[in-house]
Every structure is written in structure tokens, then in C-alpha cells.
N, CA, C and O atoms as CSV, one atom per row, in Angstrom:
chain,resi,resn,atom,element,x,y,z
A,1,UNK,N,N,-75.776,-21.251,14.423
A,1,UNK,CA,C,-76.900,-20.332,14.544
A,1,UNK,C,C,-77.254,-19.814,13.149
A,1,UNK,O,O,-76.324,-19.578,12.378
A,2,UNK,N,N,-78.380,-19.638,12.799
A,2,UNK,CA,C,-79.294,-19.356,11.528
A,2,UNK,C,C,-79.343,-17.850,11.478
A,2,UNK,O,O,-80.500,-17.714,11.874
A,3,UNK,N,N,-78.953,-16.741,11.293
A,3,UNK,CA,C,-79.593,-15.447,11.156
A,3,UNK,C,C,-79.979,-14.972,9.395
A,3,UNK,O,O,-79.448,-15.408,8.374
A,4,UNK,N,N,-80.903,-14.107,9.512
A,4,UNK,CA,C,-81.654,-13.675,8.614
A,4,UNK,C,C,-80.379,-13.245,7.370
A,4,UNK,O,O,-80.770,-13.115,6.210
A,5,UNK,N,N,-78.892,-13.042,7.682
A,5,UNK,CA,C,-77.878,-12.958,6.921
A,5,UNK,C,C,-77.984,-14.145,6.662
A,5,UNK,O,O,-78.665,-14.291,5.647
A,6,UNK,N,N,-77.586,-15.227,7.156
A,6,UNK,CA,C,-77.122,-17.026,6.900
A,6,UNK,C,C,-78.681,-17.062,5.715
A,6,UNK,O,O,-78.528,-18.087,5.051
A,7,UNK,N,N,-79.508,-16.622,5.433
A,7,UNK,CA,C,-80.840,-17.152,4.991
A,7,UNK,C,C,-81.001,-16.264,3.530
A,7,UNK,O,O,-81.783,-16.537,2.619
A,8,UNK,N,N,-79.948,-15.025,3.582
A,8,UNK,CA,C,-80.226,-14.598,2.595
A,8,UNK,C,C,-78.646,-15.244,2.049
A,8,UNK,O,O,-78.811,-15.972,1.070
A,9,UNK,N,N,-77.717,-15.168,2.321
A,9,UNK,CA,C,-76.752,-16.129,1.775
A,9,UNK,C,C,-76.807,-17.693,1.330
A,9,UNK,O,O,-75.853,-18.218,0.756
A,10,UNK,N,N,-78.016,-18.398,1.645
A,10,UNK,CA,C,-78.511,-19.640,1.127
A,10,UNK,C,C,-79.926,-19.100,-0.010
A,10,UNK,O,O,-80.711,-19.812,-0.637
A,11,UNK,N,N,-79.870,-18.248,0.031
A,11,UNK,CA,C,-81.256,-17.564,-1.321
A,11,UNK,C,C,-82.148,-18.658,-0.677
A,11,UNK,O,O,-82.513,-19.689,-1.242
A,12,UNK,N,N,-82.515,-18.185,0.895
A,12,UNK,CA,C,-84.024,-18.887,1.332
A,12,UNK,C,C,-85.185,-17.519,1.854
A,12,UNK,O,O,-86.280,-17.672,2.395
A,13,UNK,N,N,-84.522,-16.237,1.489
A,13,UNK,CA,C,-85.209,-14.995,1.746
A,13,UNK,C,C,-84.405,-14.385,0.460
A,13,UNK,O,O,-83.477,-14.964,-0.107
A,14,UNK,N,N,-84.806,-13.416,0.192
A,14,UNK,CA,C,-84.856,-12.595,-0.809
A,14,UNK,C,C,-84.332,-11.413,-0.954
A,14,UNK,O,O,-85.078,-10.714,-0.268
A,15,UNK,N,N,-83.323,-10.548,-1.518
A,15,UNK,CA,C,-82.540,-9.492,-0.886
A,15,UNK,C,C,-81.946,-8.886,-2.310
A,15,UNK,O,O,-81.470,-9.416,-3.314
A,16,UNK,N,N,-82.165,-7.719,-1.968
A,16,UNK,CA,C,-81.523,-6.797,-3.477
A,16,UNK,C,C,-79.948,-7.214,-3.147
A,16,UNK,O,O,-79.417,-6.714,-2.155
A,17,UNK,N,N,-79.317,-8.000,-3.864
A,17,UNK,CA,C,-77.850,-8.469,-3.671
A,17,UNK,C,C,-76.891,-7.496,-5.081
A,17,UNK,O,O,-77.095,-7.436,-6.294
A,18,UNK,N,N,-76.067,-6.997,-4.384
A,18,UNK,CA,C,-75.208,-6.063,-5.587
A,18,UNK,C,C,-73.844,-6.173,-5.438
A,18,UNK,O,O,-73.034,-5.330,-5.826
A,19,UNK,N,N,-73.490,-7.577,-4.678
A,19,UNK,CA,C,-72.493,-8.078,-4.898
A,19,UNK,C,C,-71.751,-9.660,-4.138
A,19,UNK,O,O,-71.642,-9.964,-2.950
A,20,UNK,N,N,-71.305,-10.488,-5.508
A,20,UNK,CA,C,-70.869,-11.749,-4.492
A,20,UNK,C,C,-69.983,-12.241,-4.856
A,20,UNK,O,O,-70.238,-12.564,-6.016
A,21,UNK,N,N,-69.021,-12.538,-4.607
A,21,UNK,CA,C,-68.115,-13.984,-4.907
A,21,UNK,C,C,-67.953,-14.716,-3.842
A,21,UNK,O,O,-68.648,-14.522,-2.845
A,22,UNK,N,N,-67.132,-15.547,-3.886
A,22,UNK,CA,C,-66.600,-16.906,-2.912
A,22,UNK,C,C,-66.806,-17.016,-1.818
A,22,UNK,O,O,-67.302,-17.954,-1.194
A,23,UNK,N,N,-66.285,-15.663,-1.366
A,23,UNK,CA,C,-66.197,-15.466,0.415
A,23,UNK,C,C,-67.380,-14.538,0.819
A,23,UNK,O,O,-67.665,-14.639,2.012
A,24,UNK,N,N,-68.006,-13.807,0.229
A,24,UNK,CA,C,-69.026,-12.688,0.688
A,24,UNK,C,C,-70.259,-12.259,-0.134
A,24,UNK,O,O,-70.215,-12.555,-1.328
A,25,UNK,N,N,-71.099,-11.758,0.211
A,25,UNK,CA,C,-72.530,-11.676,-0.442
A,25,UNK,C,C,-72.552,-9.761,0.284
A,25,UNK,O,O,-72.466,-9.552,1.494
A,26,UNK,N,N,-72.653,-8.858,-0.543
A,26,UNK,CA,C,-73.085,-7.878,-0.490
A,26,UNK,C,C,-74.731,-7.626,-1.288
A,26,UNK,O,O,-75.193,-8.015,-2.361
A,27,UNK,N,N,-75.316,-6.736,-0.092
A,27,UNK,CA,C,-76.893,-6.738,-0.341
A,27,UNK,C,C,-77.391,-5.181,0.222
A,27,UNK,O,O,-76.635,-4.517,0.930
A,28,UNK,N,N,-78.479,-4.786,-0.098
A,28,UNK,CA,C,-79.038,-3.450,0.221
A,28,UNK,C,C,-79.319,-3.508,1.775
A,28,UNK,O,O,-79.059,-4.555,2.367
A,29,UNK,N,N,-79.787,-2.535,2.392
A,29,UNK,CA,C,-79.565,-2.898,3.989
A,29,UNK,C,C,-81.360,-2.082,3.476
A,29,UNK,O,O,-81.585,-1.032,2.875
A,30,UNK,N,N,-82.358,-3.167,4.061
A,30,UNK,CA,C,-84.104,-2.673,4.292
A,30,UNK,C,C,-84.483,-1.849,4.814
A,30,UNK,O,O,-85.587,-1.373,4.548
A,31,UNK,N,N,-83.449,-1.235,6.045
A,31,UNK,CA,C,-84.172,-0.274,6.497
A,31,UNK,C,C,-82.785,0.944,6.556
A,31,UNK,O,O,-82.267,1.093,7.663
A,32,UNK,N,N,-82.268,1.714,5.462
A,32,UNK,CA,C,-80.833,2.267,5.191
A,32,UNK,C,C,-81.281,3.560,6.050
A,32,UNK,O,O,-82.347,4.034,6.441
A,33,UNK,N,N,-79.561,3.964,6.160
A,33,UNK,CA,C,-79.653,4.828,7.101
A,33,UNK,C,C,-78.989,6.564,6.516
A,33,UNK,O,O,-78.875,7.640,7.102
A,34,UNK,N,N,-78.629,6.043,4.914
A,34,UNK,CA,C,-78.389,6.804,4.470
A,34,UNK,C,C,-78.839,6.430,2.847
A,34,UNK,O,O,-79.288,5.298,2.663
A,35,UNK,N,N,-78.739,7.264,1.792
A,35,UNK,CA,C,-78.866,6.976,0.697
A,35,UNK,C,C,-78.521,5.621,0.095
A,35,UNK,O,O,-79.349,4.908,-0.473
A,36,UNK,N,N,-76.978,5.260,0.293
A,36,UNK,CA,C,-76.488,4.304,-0.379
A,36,UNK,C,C,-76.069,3.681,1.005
A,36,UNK,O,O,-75.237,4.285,1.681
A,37,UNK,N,N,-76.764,2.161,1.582
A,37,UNK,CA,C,-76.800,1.513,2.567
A,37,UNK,C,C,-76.770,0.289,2.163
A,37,UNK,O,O,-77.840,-0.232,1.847
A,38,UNK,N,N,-75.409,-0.549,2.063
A,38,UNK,CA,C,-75.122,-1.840,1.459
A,38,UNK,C,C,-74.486,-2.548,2.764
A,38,UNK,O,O,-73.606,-2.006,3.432
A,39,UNK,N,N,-74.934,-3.597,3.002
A,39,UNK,CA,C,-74.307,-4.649,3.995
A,39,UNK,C,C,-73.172,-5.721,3.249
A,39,UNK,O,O,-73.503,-6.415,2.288
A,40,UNK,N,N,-71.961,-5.745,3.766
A,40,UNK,CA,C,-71.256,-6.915,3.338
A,40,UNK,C,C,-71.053,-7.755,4.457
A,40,UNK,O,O,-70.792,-7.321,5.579
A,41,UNK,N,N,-71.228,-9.557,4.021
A,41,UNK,CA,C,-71.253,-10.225,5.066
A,41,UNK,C,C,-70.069,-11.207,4.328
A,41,UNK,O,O,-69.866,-11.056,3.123
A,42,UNK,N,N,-69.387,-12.101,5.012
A,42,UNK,CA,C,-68.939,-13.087,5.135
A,42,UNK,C,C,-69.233,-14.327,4.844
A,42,UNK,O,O,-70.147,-14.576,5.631
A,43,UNK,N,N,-69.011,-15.435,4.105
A,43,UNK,CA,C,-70.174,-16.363,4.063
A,43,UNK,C,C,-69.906,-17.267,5.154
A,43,UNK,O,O,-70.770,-17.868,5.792
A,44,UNK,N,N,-68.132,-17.357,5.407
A,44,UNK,CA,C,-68.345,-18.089,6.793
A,44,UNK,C,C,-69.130,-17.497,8.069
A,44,UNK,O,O,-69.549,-16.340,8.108
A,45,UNK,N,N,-69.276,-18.433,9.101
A,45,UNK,CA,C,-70.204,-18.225,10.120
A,45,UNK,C,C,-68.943,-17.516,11.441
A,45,UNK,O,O,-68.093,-18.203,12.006
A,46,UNK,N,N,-69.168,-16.021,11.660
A,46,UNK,CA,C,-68.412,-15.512,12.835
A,46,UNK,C,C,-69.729,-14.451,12.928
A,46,UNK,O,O,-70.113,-13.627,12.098
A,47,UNK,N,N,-70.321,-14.824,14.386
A,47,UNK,CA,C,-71.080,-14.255,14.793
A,47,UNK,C,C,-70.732,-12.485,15.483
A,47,UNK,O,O,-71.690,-11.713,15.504
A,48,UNK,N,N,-69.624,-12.086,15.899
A,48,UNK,CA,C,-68.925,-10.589,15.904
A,48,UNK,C,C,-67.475,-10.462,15.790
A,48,UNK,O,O,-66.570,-11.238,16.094
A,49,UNK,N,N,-67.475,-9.428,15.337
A,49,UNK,CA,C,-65.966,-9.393,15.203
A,49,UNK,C,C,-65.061,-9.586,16.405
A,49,UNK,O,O,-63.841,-9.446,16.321
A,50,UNK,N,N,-65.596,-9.863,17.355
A,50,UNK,CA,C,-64.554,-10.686,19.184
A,50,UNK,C,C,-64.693,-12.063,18.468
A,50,UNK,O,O,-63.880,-12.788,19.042
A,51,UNK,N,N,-65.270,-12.719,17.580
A,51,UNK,CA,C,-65.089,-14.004,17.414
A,51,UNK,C,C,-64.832,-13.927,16.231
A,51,UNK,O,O,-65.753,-14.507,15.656
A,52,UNK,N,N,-63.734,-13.349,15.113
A,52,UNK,CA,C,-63.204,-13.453,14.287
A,52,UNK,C,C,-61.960,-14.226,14.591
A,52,UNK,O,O,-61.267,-13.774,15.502
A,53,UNK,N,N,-61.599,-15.196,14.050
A,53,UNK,CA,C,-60.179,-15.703,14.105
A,53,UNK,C,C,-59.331,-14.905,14.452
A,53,UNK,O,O,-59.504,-13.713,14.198
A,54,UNK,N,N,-57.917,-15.445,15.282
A,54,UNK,CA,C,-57.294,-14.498,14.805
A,54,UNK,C,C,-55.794,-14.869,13.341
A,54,UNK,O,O,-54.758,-14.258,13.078
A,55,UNK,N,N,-56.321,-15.910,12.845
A,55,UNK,CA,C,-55.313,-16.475,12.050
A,55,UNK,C,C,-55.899,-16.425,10.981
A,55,UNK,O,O,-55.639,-17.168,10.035
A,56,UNK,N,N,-57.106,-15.199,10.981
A,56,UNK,CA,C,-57.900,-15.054,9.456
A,56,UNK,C,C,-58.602,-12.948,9.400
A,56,UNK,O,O,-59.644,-12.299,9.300
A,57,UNK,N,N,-57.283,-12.793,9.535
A,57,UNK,CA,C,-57.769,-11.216,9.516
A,57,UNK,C,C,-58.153,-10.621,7.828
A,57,UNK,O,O,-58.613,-9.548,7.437
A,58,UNK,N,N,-57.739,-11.814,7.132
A,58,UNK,CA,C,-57.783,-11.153,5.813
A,58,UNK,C,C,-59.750,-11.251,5.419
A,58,UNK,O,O,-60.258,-10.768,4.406
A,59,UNK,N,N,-60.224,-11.710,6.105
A,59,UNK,CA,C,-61.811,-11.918,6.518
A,59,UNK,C,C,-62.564,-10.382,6.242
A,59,UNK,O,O,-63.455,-9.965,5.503
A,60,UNK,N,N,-61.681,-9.825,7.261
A,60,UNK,CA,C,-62.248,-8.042,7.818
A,60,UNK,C,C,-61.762,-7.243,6.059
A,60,UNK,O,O,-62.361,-6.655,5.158
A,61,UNK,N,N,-60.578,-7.615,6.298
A,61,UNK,CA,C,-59.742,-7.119,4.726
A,61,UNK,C,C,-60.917,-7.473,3.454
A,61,UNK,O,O,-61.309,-6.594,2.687
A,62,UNK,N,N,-61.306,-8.656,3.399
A,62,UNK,CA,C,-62.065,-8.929,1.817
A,62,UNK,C,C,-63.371,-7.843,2.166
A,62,UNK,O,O,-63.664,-7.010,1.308
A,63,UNK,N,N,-64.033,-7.888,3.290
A,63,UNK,CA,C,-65.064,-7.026,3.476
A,63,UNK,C,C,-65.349,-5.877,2.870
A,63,UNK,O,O,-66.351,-5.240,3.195
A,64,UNK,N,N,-63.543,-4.362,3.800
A,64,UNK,CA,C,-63.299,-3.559,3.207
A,64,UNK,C,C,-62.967,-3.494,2.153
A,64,UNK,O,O,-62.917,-2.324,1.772
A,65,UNK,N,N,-62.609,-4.418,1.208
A,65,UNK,CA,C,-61.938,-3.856,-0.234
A,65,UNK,C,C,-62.952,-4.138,-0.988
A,65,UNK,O,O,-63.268,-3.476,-1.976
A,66,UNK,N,N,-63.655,-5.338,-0.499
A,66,UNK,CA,C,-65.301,-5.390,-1.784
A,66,UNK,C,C,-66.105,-3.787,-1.450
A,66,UNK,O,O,-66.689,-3.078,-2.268
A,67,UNK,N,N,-65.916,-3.564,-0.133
A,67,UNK,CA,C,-67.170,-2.106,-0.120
A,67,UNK,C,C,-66.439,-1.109,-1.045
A,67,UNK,O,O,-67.120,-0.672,-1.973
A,68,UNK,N,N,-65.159,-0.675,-0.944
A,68,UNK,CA,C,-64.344,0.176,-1.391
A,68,UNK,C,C,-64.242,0.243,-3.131
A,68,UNK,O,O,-64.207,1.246,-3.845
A,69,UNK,N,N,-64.203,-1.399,-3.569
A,69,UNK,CA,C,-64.089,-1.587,-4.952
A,69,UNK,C,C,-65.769,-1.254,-5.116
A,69,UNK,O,O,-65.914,-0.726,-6.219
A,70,UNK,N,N,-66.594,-1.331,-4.671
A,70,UNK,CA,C,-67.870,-1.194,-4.813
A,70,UNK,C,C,-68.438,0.561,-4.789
A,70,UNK,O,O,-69.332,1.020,-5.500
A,71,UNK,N,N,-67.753,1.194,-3.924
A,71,UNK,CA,C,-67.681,2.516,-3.968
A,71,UNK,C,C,-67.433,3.319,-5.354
A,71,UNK,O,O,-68.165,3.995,-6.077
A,72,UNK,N,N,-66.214,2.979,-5.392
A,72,UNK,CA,C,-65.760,3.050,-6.947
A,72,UNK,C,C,-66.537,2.872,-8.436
A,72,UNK,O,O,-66.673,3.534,-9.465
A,73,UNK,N,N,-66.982,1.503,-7.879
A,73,UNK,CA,C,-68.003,1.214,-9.182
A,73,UNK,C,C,-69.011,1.887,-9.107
A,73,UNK,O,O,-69.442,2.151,-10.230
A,74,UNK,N,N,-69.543,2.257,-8.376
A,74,UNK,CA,C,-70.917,3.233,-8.311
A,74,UNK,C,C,-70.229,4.464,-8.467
A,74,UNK,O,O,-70.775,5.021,-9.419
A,75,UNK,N,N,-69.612,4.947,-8.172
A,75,UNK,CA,C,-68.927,6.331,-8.395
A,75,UNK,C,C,-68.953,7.760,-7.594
A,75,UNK,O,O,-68.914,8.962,-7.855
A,76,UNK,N,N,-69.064,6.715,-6.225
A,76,UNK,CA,C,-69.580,7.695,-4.831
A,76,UNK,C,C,-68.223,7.659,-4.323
A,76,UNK,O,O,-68.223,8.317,-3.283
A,77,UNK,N,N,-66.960,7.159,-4.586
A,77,UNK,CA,C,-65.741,6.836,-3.746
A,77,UNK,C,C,-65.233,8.143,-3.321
A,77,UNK,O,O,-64.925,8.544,-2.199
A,78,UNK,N,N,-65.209,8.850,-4.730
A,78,UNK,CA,C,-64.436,10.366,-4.502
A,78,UNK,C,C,-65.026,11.127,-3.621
A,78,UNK,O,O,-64.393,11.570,-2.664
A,79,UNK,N,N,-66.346,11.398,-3.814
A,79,UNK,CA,C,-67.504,12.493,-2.877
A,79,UNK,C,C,-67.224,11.722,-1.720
A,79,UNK,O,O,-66.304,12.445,-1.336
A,80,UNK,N,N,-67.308,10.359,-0.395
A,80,UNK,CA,C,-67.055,9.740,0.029
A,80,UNK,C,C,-68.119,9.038,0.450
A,80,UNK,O,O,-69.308,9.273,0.234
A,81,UNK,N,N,-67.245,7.477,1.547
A,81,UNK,CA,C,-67.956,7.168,2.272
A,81,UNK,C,C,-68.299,6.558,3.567
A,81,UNK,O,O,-67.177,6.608,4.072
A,82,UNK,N,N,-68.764,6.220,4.131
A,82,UNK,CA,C,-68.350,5.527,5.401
A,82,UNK,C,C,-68.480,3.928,5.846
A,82,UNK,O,O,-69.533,3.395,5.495
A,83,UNK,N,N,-67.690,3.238,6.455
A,83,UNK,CA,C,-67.499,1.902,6.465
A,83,UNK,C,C,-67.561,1.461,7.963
A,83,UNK,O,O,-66.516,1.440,8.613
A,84,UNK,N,N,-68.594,1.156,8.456
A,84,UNK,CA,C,-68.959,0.720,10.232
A,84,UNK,C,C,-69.170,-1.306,10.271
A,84,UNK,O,O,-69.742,-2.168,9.605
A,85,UNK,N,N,-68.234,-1.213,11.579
A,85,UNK,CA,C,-68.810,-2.960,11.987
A,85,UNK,C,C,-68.867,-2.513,13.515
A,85,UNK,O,O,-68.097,-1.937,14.283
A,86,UNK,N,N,-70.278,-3.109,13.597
A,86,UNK,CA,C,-71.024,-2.742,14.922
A,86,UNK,C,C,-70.577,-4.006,15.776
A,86,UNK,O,O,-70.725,-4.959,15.011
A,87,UNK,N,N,-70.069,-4.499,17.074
A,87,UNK,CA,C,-69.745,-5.543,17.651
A,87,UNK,C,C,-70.409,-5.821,19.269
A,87,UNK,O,O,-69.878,-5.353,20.276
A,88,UNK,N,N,-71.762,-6.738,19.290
A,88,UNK,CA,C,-72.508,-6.496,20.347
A,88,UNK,C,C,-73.838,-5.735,20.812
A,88,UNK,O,O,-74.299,-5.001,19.937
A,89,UNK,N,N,-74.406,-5.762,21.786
A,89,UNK,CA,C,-75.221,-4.989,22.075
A,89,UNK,C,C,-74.707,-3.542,21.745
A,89,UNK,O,O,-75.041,-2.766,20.849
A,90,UNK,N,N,-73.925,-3.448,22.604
A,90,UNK,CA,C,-73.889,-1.768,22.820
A,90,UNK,C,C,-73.659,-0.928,21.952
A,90,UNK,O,O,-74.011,0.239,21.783
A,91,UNK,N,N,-72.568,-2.151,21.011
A,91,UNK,CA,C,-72.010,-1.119,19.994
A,91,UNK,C,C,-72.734,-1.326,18.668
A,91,UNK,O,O,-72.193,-1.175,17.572
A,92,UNK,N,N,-74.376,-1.790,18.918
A,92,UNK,CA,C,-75.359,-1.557,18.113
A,92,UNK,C,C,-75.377,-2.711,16.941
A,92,UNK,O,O,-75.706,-2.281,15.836
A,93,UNK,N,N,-75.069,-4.131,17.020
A,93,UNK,CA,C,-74.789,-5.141,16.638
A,93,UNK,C,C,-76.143,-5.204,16.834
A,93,UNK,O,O,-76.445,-4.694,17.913
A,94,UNK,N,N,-77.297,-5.725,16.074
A,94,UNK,CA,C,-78.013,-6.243,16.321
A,94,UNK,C,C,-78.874,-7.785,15.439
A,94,UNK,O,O,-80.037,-8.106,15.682
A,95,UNK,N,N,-77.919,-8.561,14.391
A,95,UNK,CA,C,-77.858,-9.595,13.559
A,95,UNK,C,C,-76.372,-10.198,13.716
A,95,UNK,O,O,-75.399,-9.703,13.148
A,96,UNK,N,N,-76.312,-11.377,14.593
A,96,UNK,CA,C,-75.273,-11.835,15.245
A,96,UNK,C,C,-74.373,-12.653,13.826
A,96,UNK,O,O,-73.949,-13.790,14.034
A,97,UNK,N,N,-74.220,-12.237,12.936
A,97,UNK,CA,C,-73.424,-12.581,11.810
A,97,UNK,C,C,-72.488,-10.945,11.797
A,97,UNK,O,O,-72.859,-9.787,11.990
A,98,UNK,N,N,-71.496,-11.404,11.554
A,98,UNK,CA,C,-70.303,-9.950,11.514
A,98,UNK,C,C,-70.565,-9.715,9.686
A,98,UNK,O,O,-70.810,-10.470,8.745
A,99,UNK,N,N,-70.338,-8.147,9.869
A,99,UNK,CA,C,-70.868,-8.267,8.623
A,99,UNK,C,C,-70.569,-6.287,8.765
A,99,UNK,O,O,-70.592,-5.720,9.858
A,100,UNK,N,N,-70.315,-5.553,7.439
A,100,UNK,CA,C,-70.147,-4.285,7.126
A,100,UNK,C,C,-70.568,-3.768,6.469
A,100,UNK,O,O,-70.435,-4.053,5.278
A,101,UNK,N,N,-71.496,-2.454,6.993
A,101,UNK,CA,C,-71.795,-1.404,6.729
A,101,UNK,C,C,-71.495,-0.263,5.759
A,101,UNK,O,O,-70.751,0.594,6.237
A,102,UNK,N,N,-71.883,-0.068,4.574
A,102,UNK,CA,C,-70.882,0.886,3.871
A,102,UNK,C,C,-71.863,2.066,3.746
A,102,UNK,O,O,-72.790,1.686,3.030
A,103,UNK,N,N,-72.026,3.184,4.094
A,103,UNK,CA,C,-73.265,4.048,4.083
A,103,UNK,C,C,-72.120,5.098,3.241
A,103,UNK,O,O,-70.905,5.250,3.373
A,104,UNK,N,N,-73.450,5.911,2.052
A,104,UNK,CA,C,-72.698,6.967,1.278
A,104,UNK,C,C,-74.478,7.863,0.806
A,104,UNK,O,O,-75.589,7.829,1.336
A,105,UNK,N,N,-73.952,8.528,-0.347
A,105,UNK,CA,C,-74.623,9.091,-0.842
A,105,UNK,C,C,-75.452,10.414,-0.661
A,105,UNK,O,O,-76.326,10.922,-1.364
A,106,UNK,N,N,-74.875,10.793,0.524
A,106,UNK,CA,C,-74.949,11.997,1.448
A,106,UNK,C,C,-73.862,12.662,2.150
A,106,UNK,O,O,-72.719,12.207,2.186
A,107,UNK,N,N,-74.131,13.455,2.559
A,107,UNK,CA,C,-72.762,13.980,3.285
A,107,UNK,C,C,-73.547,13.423,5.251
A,107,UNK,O,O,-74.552,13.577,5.946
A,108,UNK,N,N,-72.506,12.914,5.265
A,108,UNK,CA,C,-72.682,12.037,6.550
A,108,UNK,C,C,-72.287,12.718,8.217
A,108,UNK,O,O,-72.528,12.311,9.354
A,109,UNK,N,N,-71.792,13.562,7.840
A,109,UNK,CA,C,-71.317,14.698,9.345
A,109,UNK,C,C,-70.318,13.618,9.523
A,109,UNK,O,O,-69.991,12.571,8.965
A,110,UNK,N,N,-69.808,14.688,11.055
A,110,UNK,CA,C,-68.813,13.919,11.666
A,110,UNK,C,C,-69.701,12.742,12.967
A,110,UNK,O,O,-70.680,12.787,13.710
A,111,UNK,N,N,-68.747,11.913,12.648
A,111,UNK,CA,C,-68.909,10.348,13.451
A,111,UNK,C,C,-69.749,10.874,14.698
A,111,UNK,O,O,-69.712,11.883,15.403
A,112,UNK,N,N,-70.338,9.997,14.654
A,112,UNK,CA,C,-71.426,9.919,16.024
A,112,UNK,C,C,-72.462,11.406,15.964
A,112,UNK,O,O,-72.976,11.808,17.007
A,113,UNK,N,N,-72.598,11.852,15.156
A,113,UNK,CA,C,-73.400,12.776,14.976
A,113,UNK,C,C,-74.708,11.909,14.465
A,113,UNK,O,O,-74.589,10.709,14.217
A,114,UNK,N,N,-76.070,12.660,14.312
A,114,UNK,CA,C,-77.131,12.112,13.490
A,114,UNK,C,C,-76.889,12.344,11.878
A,114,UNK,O,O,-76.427,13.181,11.103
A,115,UNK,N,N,-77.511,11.044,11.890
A,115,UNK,CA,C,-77.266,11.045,9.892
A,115,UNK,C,C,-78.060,11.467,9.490
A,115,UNK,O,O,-78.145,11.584,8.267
């Protein structure tokens, strides 16, 4: 399956990208939900995290430590930030590539509150 992630990871769409190596492509999220709204994806193809391997957890791991080392480099780590993977309809998945959320640059309330 092709999603608009798979298209910006082949540079066939166009995307403020602010971070990549081997395994992952981090990019600005178009419509952010907070100040600092960066998507990290995977370059292999696992459409949600129920279909992540389970003999490849270090997958979820490269995700969090690129957002985290990325936190850092911008220099929002200390003030903080928050790190979401949405899985499915319900739980607001809506680009069937697994892929993480790092929202900062505000003070974010507590979870499940409005941002």
C-alpha cells in the first residue's frame, strides 16, 4: 500500500524533512497541533503498530530516540515534550503507515485534555 508517508519517503511529494538516516525520515506534520509538530516514520512498510513485528521492537525504539535526540537538538527537551503513536481508527490513526508524533513548543496540559 502507497500512503502519502511512502511518497514523501521516495521524494515524489514534497515535505519540510528535519531529519533522516537509514531507517527513518522525520518531517513537519501540515496541519500541527502544537508549535513544534514533527512526524517520524519508518522507512519500512508497517501499516500500525498491531502490525509491527514482533522480532523488530527496536523499530518503535529508533523512532523514540531520533524524536528525543531531535528534542535536544532544537533545545525544547528540558521545557518538554510529548511523543504519541495513534493505532487505528479510534485511536485516531488516520495515514496507515506507523509513524510518531513528537508535539512540543507549548505547554501541552495533561493527556487527553485540548491542546
Amino acid at each position: 500500500m502507497s500512503t502519502i508517508f511512502h511518497k514523501i519517503i521516495n521524494r515524489e511529494i514534497p515535505a519540510d524533512i528535519v531529519y533522516e538516516d537509514e531507517h527513518l525520515l522525520a518531517f513537519r506534520d501540515i496541519a500541527p497541533q502544537a508549535p513544534v509538530h514533527v512526524l517520524f516514520v519508518p522507512k519500512v512498510d508497517v501499516a500500525t503498530l498491531n502490525d509491527l513485528p514482533r522480532g523488530q521492537p527496536e523499530l518503535v525504539g529508533r523512532l523514540a530516540l531520533a524524536a528525543a535526540d531531535y528534542a535536544r537538538r532544537e533545545g525544547f527537551a528540558e521545557d518538554g515534550y510529548r511523543i504519541v503513536v495513534n493505532c487505528n481508527g479510534d485511536g485516531g490513526q488516520t495515514v496507515f503507515q506507523l509513524h510518531l508524533h513528537l508535539l512540543a513548543g507549548a505547554p501541552l496540559g495533561r493527556f487527553g485534555t485540548t491542546l
